[in-house]
N, C-alpha and C positions, 0 to 999 in steps of 0.2 A: 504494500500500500504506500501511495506519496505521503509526503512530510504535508499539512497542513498550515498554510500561513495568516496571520493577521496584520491589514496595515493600519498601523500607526502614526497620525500627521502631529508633530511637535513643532513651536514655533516660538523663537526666542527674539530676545532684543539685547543688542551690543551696543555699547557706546567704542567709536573708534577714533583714534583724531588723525588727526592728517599725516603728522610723524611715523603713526603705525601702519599708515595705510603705505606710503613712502619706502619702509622699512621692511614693510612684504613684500610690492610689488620690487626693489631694490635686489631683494633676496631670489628671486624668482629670477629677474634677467640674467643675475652674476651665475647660472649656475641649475635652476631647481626647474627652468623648460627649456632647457638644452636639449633633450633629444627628444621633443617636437616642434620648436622655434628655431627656426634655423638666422635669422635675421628681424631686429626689433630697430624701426625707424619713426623719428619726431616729425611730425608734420606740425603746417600752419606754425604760429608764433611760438614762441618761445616763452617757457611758464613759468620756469627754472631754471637753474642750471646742468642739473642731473636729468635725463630718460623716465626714470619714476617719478620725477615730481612732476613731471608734466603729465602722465598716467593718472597720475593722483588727482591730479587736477582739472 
């Protein structure tokens, strides 16, 4: 006989600030979707001076 399942919808609230959002998206380009990003480019103005803070932003 199958395994029987129930779904469950849970739904939370974060407070994040900008530094952390920064500090993710930062963490991800140096390294964490390297092998399915092959190339990450800033378009339109400039929002920052880092790739993430303009993500962030």
């Amino acid at each position: 006989m199958g395994k029987e399942y129930e779904e469950i919808k849970a739904e939370i609230s974060v407070r994040i600030s900008t530094e952390d959002i920064d500090d993710i998206v930062t963490t991800a380009l140096e390294g964490g979707i390297c092998y399915w990003c092959r190339r990450v480019e800033v378009k339109g103005k400039y929002l920052g001076e880092f790739a993430s803070e303009q993500i962030s932003r």
